[in-house]
C-alpha positions in Angstrom: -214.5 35.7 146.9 -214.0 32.6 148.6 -212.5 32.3 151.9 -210.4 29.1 154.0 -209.3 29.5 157.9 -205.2 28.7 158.4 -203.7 29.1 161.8 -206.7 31.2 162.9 -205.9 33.6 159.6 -208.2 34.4 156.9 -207.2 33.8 153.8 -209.5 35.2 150.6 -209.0 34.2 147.1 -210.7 34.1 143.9 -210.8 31.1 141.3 -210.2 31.0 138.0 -211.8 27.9 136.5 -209.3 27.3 132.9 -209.0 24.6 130.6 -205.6 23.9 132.2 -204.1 20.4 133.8 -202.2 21.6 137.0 -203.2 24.3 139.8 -201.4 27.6 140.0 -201.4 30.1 143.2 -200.3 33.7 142.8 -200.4 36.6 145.0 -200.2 40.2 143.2 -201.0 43.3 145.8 -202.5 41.3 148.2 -204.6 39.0 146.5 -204.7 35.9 146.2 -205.8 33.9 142.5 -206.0 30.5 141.8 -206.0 29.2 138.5 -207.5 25.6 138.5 -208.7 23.0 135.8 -212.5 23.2 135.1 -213.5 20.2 136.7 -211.6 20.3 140.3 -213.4 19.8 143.2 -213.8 23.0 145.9 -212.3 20.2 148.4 -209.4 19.8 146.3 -209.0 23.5 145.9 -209.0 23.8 150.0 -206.6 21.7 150.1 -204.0 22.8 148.1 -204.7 26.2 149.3 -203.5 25.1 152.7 -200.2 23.2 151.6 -199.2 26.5 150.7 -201.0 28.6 153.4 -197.9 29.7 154.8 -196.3 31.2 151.6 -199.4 32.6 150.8 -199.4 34.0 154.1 -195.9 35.2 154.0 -196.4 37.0 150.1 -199.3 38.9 151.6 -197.7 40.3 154.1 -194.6 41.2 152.1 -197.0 43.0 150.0 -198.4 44.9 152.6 -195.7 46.6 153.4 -195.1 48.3 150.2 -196.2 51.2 150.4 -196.6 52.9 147.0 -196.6 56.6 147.1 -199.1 58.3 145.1 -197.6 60.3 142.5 -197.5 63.9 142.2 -197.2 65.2 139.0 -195.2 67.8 140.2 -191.5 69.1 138.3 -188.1 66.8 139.5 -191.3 63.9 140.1 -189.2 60.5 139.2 -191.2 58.1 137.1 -190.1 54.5 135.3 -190.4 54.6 131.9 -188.9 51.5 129.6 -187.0 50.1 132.9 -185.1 53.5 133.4 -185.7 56.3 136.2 -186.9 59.2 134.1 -186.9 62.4 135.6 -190.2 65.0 135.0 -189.3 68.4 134.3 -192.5 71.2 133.7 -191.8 74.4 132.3 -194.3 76.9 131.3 -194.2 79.0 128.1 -196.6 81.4 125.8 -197.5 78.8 123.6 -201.0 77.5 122.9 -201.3 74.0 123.6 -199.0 71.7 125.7 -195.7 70.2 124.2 -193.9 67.1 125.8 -190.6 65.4 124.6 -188.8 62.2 126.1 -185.1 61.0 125.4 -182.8 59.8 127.5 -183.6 60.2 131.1 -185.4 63.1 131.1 -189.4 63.8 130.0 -190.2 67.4 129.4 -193.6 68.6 129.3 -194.0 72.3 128.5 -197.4 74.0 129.2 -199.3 77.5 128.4 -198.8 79.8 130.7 -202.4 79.7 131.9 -201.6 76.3 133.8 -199.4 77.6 136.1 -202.0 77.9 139.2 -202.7 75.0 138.6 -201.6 72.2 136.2 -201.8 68.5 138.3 -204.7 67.3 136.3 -203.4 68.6 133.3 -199.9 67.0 133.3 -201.3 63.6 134.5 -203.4 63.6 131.7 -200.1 64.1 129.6 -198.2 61.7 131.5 -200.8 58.6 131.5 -201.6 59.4 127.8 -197.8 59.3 127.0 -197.5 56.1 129.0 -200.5 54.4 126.9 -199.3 55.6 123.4 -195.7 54.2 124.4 -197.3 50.9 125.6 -199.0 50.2 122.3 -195.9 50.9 120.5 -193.8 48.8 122.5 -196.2 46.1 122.6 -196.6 46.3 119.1 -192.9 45.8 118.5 -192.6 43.5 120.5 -195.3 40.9 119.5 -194.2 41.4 115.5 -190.9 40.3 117.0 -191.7 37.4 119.2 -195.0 36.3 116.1 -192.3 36.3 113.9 -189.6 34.0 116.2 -192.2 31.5 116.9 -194.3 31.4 114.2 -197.9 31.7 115.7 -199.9 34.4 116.0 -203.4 35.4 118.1 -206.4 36.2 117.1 -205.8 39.5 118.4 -204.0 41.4 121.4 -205.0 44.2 123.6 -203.3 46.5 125.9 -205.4 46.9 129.2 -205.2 47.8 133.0 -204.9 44.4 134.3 -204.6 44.0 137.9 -203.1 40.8 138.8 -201.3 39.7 135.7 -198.7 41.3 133.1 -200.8 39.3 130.8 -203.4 36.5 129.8 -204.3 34.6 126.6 -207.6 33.3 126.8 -209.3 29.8 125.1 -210.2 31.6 122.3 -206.6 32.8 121.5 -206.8 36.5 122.5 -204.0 38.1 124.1 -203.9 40.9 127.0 -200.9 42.4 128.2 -200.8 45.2 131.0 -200.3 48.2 130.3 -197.9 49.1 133.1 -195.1 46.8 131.0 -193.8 49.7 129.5 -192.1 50.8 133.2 -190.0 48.0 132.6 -187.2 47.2 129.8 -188.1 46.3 125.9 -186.4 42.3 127.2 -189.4 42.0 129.8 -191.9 43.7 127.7 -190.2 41.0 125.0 -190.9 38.3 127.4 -193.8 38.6 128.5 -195.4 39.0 124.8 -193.5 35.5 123.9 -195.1 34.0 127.0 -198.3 34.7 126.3 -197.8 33.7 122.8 -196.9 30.6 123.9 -199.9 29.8 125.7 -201.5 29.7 122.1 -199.3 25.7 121.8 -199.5 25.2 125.9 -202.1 26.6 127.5 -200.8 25.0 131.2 -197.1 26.5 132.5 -195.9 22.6 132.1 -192.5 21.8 131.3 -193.1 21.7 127.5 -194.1 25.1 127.9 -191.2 26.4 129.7 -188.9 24.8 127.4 -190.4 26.3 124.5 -189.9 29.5 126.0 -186.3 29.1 126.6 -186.0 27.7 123.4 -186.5 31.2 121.9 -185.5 33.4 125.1 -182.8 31.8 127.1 -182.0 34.4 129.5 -186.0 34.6 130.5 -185.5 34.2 134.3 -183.8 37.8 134.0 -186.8 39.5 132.4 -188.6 37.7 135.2 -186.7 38.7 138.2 -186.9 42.1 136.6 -190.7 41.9 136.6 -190.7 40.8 140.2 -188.7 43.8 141.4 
């Protein structure tokens, strides 16, 4: 973790050294990652850091004040689940292993009786397993959609708990996505598959890159503001 000094703040960021042409600054739950060509000076990192000290500054505190409320697992519990509010319902019946459907706006989770004293653990199992089994369907339909728009293809894609990113592609041409995409709609779980796809022809966010992304998703800046909500 590296650290500059900006109007007697502290600011603390990590680098990411990329085969890439420009710098890029982004700040995701408090942290801040740069993304910087390989051969960049730590000078010239400094001091591009503090052009934008006071945005950075500004983001981080934004995102300090969001508080995000643990969840509870607990019946009439809200949860987002393909960029709708989904509604948890638990119900308790003589059956012998758990049941759980999902439609509409409502996911139902139905459990032996013997989990009535206590079934937290047990339903965020359920829940988290439910989230990563829809994530790698989603995903899945997705990328066979966007592969087959743009005509280029990874060497392979994963679904992981990234923390900073919805997604990376590396230099070897694998892709990542988060797995937390599936809160929001199949269009941003659409776009951020094609942008990562289109890292395999750009690897930099120039404006070739951007371009190309219109070029196949024109309304992209509305998955994006959706992603940012």
């Amino acid at each position: 973790m590296e650290k500059i000094e900006f109007k007697g703040k502290i600011i603390e960021y990590t680098v990411e050294r990329k085969k890439i042409k420009n710098c890029y600054i982004g700040v995701r739950d408090g942290t801040v990652k740069v993304r910087v060509p390989k051969k960049i000076s730590q000078e010239k990192i400094e001091e591009i850091l503090l052009k934008r000290a006071d945005w950075i500054l500004k983001n981080i505190d934004k995102q300090k004040k969001k508080v995000t409320v643990p969840k509870q697992y607990i019946d009439g519990e809200n949860f987002r689940i393909l960029g709708k509010d989904v509604t948890l319902h638990i119900s308790y019946e003589k059956i012998q292993k758990p049941k759980m459907k999902f439609w509409f706006h409502k996911l139902e989770i139905i459990l032996p009786l013997e989990y009535q004293e206590n079934s937290k653990e047990k339903v965020k199992q359920l829940v988290q397993n439910f989230y990563q089994e829809l994530a790698k369907k989603e995903v899945e339909k997705a990328m066979k959609k966007m592969t087959s728009k743009i005509k280029l293809e990874p060497n392979q894609y994963k679904i992981k708990n990234l923390k900073s990113t919805w997604g990376n592609c590396s230099s070897t041409r694998n892709i990542s996505i988060n797995k937390k995409i599936v809160m929001y709609s199949p269009h941003a779980i659409e776009y951020v598959c094609l942008h990562e796809l289109c890292h395999l022809e750009y690897m930099d966010h120039s404006k070739k890159f951007w371009d190309m992304i219109e070029k196949y998703m024109p309304d992209y800046k509305k998955a994006e503001q959706e992603l940012k909500s």
